[in-house]
mmCIF file of the C-alpha atoms, coordinates in Angstrom:
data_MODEL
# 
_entry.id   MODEL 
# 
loop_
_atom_site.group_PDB 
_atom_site.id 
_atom_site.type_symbol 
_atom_site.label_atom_id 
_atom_site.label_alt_id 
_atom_site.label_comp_id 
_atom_site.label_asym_id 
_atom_site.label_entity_id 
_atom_site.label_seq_id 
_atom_site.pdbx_PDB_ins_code 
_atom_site.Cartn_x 
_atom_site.Cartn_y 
_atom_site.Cartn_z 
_atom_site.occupancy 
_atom_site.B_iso_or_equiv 
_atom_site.pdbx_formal_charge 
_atom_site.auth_seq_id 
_atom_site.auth_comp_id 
_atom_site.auth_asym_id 
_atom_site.auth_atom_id 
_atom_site.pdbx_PDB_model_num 
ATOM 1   C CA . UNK A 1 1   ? 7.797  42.779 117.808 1.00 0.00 ? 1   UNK A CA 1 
ATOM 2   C CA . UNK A 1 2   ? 10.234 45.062 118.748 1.00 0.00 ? 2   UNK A CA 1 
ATOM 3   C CA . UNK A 1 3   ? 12.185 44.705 121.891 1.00 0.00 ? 3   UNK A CA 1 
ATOM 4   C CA . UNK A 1 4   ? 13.684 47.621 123.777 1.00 0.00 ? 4   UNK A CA 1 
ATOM 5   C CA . UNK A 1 5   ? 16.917 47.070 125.629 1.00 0.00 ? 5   UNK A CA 1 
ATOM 6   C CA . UNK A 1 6   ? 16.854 45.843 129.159 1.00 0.00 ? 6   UNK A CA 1 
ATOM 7   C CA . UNK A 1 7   ? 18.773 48.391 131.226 1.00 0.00 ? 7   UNK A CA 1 
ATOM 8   C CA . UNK A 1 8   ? 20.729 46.302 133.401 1.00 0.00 ? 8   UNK A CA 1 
ATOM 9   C CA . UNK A 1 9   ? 21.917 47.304 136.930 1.00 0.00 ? 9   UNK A CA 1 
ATOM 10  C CA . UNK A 1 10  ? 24.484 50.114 137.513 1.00 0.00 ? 10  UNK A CA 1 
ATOM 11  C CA . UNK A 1 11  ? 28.167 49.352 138.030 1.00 0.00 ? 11  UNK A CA 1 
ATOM 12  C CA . UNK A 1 12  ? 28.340 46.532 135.675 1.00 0.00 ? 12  UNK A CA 1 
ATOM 13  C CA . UNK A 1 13  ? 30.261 46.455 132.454 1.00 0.00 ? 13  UNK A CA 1 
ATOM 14  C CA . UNK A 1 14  ? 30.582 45.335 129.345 1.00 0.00 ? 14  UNK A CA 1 
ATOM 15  C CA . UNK A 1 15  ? 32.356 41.979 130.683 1.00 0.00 ? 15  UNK A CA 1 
ATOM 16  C CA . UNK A 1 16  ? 29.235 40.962 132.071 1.00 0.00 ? 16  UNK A CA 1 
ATOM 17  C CA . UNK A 1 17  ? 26.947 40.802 128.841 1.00 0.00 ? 17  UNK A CA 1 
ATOM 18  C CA . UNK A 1 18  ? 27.247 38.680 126.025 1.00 0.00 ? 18  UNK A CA 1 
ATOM 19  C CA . UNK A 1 19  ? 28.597 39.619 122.787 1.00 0.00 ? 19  UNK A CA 1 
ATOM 20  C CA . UNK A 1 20  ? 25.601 41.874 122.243 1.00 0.00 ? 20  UNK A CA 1 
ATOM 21  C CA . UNK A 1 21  ? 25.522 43.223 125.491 1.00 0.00 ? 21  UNK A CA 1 
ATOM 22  C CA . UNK A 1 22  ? 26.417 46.767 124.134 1.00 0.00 ? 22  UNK A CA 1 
ATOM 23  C CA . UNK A 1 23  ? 22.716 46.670 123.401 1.00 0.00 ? 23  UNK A CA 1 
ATOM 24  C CA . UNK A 1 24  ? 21.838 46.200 126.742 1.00 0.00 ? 24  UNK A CA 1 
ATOM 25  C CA . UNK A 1 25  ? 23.865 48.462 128.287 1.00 0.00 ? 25  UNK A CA 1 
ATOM 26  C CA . UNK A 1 26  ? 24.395 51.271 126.317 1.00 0.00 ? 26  UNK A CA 1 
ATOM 27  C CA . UNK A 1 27  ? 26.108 53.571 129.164 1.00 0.00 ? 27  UNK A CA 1 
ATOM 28  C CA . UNK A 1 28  ? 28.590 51.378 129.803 1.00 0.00 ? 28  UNK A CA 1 
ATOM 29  C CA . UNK A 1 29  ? 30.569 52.506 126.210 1.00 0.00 ? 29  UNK A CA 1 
ATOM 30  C CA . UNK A 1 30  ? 29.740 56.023 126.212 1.00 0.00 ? 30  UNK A CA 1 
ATOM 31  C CA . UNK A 1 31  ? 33.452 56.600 127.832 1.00 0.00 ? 31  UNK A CA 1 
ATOM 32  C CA . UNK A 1 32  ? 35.067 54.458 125.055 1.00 0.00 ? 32  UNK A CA 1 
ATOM 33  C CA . UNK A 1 33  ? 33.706 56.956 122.254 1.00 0.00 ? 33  UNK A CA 1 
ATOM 34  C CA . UNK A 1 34  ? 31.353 54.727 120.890 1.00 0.00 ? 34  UNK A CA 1 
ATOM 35  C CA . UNK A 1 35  ? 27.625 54.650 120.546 1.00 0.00 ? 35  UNK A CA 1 
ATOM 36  C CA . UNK A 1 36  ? 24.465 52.131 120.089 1.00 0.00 ? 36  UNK A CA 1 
ATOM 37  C CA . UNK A 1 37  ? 21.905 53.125 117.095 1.00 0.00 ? 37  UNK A CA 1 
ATOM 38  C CA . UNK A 1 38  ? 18.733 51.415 116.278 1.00 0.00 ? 38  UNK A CA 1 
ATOM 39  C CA . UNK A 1 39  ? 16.265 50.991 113.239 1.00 0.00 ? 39  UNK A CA 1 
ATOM 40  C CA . UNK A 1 40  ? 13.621 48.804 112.968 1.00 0.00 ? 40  UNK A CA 1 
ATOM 41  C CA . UNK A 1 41  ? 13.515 45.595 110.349 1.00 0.00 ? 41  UNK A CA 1 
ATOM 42  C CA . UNK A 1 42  ? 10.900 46.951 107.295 1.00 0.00 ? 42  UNK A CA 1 
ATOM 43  C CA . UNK A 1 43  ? 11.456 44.072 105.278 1.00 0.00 ? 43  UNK A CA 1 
ATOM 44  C CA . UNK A 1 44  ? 15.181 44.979 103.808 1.00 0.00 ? 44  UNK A CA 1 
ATOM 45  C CA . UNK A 1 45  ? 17.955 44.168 106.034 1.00 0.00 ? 45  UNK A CA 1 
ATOM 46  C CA . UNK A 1 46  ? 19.887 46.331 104.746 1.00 0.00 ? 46  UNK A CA 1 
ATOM 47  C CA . UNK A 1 47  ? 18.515 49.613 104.481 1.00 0.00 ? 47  UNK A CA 1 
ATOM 48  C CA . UNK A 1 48  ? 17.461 48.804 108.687 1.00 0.00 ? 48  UNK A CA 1 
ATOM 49  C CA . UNK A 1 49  ? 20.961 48.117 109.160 1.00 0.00 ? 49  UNK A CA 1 
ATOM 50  C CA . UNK A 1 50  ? 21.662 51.817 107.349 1.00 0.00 ? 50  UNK A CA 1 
ATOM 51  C CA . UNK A 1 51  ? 19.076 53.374 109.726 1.00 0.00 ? 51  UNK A CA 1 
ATOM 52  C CA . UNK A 1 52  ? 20.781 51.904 112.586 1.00 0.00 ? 52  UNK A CA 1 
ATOM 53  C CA . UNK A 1 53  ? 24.412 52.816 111.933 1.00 0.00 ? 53  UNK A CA 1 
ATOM 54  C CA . UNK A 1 54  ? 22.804 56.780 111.024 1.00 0.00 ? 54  UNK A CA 1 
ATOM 55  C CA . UNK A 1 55  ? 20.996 56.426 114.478 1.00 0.00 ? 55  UNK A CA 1 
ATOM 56  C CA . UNK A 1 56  ? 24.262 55.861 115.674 1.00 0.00 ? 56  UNK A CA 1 
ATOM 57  C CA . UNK A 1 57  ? 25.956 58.562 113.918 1.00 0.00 ? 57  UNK A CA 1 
ATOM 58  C CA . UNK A 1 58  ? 23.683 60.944 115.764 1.00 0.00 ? 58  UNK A CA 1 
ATOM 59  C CA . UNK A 1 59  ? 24.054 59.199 119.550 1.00 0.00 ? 59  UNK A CA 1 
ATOM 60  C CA . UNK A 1 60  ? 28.262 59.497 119.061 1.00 0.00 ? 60  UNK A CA 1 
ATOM 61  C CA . UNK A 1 61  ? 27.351 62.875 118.000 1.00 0.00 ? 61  UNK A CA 1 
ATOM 62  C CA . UNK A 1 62  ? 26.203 63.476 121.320 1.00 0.00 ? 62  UNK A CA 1 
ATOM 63  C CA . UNK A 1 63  ? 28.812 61.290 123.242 1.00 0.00 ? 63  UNK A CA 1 
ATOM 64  C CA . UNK A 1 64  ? 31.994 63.036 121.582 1.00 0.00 ? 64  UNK A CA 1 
ATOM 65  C CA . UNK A 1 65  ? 29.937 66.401 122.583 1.00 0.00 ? 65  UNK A CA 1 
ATOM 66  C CA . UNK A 1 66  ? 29.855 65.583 126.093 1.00 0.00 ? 66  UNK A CA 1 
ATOM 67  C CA . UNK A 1 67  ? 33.374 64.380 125.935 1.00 0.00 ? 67  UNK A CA 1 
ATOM 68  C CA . UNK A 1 68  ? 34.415 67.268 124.961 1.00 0.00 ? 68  UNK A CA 1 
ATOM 69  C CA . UNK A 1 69  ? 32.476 69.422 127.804 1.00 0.00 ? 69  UNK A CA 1 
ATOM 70  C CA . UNK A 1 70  ? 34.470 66.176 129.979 1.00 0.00 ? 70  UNK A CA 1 
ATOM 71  C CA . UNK A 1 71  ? 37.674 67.565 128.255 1.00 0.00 ? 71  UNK A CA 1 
ATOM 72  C CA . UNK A 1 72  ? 36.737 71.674 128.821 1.00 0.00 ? 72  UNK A CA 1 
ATOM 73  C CA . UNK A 1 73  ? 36.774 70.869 132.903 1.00 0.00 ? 73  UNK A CA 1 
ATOM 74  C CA . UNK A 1 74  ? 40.127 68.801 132.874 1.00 0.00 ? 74  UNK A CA 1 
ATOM 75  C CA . UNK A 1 75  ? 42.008 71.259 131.086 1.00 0.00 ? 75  UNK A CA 1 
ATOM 76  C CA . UNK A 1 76  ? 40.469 74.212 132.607 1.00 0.00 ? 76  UNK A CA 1 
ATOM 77  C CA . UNK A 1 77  ? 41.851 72.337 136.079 1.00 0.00 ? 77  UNK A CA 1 
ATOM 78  C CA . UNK A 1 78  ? 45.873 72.776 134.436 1.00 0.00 ? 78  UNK A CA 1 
ATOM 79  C CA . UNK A 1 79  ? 45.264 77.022 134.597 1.00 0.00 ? 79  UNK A CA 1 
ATOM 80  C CA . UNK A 1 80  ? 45.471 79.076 137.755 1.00 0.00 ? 80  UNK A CA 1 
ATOM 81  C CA . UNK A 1 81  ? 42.365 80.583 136.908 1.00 0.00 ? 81  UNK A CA 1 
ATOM 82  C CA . UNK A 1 82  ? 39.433 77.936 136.044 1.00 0.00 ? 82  UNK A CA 1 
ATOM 83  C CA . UNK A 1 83  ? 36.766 80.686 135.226 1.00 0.00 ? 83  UNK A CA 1 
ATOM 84  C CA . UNK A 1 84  ? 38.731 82.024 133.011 1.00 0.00 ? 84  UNK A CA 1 
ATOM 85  C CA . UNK A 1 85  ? 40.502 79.035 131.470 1.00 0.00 ? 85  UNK A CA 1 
ATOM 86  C CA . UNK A 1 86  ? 36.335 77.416 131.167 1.00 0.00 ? 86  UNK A CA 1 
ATOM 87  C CA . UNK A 1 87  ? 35.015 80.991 129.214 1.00 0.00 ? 87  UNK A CA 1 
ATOM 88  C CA . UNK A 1 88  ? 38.489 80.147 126.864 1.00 0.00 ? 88  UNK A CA 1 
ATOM 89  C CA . UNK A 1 89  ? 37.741 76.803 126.036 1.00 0.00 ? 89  UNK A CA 1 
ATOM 90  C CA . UNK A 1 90  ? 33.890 77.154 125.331 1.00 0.00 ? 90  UNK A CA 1 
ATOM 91  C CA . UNK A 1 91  ? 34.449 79.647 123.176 1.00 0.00 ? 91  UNK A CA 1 
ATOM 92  C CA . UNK A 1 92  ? 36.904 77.457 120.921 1.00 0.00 ? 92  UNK A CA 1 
ATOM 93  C CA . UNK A 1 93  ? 34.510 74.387 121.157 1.00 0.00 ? 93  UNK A CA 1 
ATOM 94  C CA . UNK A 1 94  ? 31.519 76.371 120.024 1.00 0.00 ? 94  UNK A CA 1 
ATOM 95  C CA . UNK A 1 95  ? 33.294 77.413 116.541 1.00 0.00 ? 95  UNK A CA 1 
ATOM 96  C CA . UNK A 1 96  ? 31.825 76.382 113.663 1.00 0.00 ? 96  UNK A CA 1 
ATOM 97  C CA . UNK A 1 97  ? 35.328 75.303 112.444 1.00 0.00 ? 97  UNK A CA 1 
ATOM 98  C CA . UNK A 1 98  ? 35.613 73.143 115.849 1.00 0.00 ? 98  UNK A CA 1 
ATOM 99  C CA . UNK A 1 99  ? 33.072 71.778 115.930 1.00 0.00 ? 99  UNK A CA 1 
ATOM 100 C CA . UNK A 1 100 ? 32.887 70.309 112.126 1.00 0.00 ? 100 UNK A CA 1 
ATOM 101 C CA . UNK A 1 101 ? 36.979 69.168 112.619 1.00 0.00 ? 101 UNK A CA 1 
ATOM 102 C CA . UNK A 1 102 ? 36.175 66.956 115.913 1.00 0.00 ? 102 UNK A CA 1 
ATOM 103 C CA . UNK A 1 103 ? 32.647 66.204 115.483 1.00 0.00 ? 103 UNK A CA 1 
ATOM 104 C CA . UNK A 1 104 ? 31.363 66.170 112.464 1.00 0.00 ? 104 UNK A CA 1 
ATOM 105 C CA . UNK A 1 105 ? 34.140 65.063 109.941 1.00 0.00 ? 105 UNK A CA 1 
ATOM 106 C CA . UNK A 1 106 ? 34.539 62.331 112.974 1.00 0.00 ? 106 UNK A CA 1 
ATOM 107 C CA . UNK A 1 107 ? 31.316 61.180 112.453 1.00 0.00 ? 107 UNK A CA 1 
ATOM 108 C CA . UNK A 1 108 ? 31.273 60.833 108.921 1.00 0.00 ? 108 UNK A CA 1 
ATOM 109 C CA . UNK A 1 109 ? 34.938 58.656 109.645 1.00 0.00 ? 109 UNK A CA 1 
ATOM 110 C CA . UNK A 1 110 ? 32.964 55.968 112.276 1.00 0.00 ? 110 UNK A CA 1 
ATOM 111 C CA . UNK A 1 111 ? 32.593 52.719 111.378 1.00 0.00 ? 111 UNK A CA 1 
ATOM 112 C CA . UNK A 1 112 ? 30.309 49.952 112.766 1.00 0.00 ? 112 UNK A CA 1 
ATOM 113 C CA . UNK A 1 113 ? 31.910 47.305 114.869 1.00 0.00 ? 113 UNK A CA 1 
ATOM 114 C CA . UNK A 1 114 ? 29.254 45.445 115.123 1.00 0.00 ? 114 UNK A CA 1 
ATOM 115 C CA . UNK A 1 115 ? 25.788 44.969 114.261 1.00 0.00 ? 115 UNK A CA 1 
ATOM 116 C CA . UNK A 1 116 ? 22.999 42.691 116.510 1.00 0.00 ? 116 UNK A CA 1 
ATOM 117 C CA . UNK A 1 117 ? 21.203 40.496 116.042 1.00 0.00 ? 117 UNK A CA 1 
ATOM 118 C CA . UNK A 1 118 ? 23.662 39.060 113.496 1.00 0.00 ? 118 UNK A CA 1 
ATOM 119 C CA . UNK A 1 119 ? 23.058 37.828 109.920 1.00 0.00 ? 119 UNK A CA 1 
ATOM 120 C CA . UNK A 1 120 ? 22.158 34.479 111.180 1.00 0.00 ? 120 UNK A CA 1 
ATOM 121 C CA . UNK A 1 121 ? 19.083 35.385 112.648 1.00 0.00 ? 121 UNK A CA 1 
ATOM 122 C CA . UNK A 1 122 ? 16.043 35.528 110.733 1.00 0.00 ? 122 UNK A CA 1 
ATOM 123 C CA . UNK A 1 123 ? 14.149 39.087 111.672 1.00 0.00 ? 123 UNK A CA 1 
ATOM 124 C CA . UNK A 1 124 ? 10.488 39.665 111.658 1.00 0.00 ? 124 UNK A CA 1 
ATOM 125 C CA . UNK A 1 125 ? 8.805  42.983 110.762 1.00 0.00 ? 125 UNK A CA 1 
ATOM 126 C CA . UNK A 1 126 ? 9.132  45.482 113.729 1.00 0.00 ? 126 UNK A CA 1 
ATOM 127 C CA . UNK A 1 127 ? 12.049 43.768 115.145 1.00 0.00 ? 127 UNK A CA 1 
ATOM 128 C CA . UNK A 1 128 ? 14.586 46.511 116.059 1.00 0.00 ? 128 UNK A CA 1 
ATOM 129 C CA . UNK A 1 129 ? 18.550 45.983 114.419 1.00 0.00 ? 129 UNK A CA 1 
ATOM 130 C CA . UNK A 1 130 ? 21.269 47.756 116.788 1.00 0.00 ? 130 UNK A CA 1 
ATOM 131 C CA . UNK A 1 131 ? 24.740 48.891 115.337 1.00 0.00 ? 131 UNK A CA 1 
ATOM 132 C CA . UNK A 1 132 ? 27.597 49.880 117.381 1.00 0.00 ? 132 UNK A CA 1 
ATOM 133 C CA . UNK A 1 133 ? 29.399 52.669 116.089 1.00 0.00 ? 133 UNK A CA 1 
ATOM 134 C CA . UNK A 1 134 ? 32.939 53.885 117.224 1.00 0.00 ? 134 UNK A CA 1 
ATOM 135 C CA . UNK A 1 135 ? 35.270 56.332 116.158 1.00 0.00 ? 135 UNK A CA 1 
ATOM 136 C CA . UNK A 1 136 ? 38.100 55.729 113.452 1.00 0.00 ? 136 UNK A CA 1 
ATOM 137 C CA . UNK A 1 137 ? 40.875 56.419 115.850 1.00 0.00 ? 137 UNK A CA 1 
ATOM 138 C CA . UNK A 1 138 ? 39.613 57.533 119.325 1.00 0.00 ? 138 UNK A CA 1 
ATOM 139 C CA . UNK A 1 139 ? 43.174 58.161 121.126 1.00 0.00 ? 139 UNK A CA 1 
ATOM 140 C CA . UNK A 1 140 ? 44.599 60.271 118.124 1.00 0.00 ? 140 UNK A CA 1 
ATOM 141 C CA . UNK A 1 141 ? 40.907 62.452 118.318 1.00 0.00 ? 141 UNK A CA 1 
ATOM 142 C CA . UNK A 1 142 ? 41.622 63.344 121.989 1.00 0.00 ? 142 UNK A CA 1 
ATOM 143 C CA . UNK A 1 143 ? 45.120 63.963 121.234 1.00 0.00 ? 143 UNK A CA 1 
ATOM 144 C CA . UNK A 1 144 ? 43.893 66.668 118.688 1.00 0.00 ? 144 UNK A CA 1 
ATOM 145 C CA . UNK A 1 145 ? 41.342 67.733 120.279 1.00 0.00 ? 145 UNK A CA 1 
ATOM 146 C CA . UNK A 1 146 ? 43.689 68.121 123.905 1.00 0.00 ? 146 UNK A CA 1 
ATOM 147 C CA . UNK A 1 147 ? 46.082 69.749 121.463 1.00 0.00 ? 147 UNK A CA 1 
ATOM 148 C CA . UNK A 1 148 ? 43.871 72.199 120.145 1.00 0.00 ? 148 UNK A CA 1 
ATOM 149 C CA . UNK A 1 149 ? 42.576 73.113 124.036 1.00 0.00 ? 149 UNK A CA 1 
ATOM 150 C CA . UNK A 1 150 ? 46.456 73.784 125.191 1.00 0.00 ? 150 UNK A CA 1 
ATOM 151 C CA . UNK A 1 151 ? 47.011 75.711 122.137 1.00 0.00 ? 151 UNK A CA 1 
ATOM 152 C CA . UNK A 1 152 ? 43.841 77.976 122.759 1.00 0.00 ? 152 UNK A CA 1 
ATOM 153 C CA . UNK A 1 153 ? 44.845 78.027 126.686 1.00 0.00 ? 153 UNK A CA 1 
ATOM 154 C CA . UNK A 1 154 ? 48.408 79.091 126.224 1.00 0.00 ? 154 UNK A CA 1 
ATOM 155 C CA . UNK A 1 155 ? 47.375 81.647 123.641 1.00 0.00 ? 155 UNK A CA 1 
ATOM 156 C CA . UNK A 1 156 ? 45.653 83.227 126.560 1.00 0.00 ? 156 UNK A CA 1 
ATOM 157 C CA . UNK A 1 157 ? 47.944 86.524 127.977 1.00 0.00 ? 157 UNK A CA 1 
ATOM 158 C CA . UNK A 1 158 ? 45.318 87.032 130.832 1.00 0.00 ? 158 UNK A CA 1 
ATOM 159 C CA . UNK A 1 159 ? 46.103 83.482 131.800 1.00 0.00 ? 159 UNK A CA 1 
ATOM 160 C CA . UNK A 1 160 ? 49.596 83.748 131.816 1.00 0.00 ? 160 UNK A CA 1 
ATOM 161 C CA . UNK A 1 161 ? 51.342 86.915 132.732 1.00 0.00 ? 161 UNK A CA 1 
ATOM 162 C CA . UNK A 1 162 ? 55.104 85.293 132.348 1.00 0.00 ? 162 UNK A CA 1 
ATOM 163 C CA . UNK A 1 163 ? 56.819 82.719 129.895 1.00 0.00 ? 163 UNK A CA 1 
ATOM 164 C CA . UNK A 1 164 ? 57.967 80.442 133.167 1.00 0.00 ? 164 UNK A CA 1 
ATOM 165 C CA . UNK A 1 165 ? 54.124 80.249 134.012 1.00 0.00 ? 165 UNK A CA 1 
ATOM 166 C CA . UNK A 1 166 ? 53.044 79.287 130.701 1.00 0.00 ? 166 UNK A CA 1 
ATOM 167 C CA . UNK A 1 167 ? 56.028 76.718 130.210 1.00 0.00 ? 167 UNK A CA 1 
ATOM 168 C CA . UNK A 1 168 ? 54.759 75.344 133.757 1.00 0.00 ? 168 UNK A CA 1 
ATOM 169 C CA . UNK A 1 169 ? 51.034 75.140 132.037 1.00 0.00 ? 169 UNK A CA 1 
ATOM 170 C CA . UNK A 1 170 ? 52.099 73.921 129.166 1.00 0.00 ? 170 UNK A CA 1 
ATOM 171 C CA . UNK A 1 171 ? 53.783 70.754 131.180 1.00 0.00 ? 171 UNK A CA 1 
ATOM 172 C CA . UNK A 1 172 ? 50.913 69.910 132.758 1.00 0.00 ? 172 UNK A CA 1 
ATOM 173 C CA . UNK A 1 173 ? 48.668 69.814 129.775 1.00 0.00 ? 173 UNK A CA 1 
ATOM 174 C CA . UNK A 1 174 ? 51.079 67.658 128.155 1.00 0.00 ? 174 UNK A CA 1 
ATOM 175 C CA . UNK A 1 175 ? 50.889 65.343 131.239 1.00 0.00 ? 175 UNK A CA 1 
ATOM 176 C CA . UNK A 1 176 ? 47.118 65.453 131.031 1.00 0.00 ? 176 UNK A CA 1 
ATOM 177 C CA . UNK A 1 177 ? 46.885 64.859 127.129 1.00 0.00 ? 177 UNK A CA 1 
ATOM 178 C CA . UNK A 1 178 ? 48.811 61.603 127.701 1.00 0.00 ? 178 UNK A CA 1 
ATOM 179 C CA . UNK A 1 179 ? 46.593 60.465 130.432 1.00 0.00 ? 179 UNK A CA 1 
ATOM 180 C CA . UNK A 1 180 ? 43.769 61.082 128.715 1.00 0.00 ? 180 UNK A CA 1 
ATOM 181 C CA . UNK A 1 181 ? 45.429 59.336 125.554 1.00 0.00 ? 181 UNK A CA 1 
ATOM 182 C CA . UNK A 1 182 ? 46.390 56.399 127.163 1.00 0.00 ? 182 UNK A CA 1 
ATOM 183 C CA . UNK A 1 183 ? 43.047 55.881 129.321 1.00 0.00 ? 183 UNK A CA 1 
ATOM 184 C CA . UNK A 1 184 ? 41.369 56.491 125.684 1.00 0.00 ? 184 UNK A CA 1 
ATOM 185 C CA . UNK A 1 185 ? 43.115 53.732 124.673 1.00 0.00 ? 185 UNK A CA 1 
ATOM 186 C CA . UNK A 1 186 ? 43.135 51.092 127.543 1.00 0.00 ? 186 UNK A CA 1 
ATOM 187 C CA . UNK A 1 187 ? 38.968 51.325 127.328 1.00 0.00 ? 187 UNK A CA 1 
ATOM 188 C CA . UNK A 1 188 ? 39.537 50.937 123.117 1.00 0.00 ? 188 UNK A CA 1 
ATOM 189 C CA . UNK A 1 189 ? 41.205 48.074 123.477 1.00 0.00 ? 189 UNK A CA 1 
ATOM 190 C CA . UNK A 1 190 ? 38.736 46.775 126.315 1.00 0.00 ? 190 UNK A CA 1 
ATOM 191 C CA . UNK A 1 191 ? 35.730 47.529 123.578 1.00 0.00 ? 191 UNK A CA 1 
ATOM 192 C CA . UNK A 1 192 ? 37.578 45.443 120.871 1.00 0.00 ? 192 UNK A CA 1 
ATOM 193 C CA . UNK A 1 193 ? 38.580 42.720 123.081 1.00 0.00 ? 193 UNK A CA 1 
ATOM 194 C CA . UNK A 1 194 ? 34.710 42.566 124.779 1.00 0.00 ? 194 UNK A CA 1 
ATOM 195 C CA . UNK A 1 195 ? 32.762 43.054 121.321 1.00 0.00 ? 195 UNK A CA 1 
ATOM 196 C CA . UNK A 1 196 ? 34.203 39.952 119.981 1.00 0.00 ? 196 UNK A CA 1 
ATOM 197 C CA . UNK A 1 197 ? 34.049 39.131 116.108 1.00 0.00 ? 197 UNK A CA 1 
ATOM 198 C CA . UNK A 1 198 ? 34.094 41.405 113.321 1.00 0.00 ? 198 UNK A CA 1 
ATOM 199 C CA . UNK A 1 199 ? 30.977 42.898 112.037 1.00 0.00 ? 199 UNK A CA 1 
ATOM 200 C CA . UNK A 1 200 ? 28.169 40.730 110.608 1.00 0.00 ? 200 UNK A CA 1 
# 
């Protein structure tokens, strides 16, 4: 029968699971752009495993959503005026043309890393399939997307009444884009390295 995932205590991560422990702890890969989808075995391995990696396609839909609304507060942060800077930024994100650039044309690039249980194991009817989905490239998506935020920012007279204040902005989102960037990647990395094998 089908088996939902244990949630496991808070504050541990993916180091302390086994190679499926993605399943198990879903949360703990939210930050690393990735997501966990589920279908349940009809018979037809692979069509489950193609209802799992769509499942997942809609849970990273979610996850880059909120990492965007992540995003929207530490750029907002870089201008004078957050208010402002916030009312700026969630207008850009809620553009149709946004929005299908860094969400859904991302979504249609994910892959699955991995799938679990594995091909090895013999499924019965009911028993649920999880695929973990991440993103193509996840650093150069929040480099776009952080470049696209500055660009909308600095485009902003209100924000900046002088050319020294905007070059001073413009510094300090190009600090924060490669902090973000490089975190982005250290926890990419981590996934890779933690999620061991390719996909079965």
């Amino acid at each position: 029968g089908t088996t939902p995932p244990v949630v496991k205590e808070k504050g541990k991560t993916l180091e302390d699971f086994g190679p499926c422990g993605w399943v198990d702890n879903p949360g703990s890969i939210r930050d690393h752009l990735a997501a966990v989808g589920a279908g349940n075995y009809n018979g037809n391995r692979q069509l489950t495993r193609n209802q799992a990696a769509a499942d997942g396609r809609a849970q990273l839909a979610a996850t880059l959503k909120a990492q965007i609304d992540q995003l929207i507060e530490d750029w907002a942060k870089t201008a004078g005026d957050m208010n402002r800077a916030k009312e700026t930024l969630t207008s850009l994100v809620n553009t149709e043309q946004f929005t299908r650039q860094f969400v859904e044309t991302e979504i249609k690039g994910s892959r699955v890393m991995k799938y679990c249980p594995p091909s090895t194991k013999k499924l019965e009817i009911g028993d649920t399939m999880y695929a973990l989905l991440v993103l193509e490239n996840p650093t150069k998506w929040a480099d776009n997307v952080g470049s696209a935020m500055s660009e909308e920012l600095l485009k902003d007279t209100i924000l900046w009444k002088t050319e020294a204040l905007k070059n001073d902005a413009r510094k300090r989102m190009d600090d924060l884009k490669a902090k973000n960037n490089q975190a982005i990647q250290e926890k990419v990395t981590k996934l890779q390295t933690t999620v061991t094998g390719a996909s079965q």
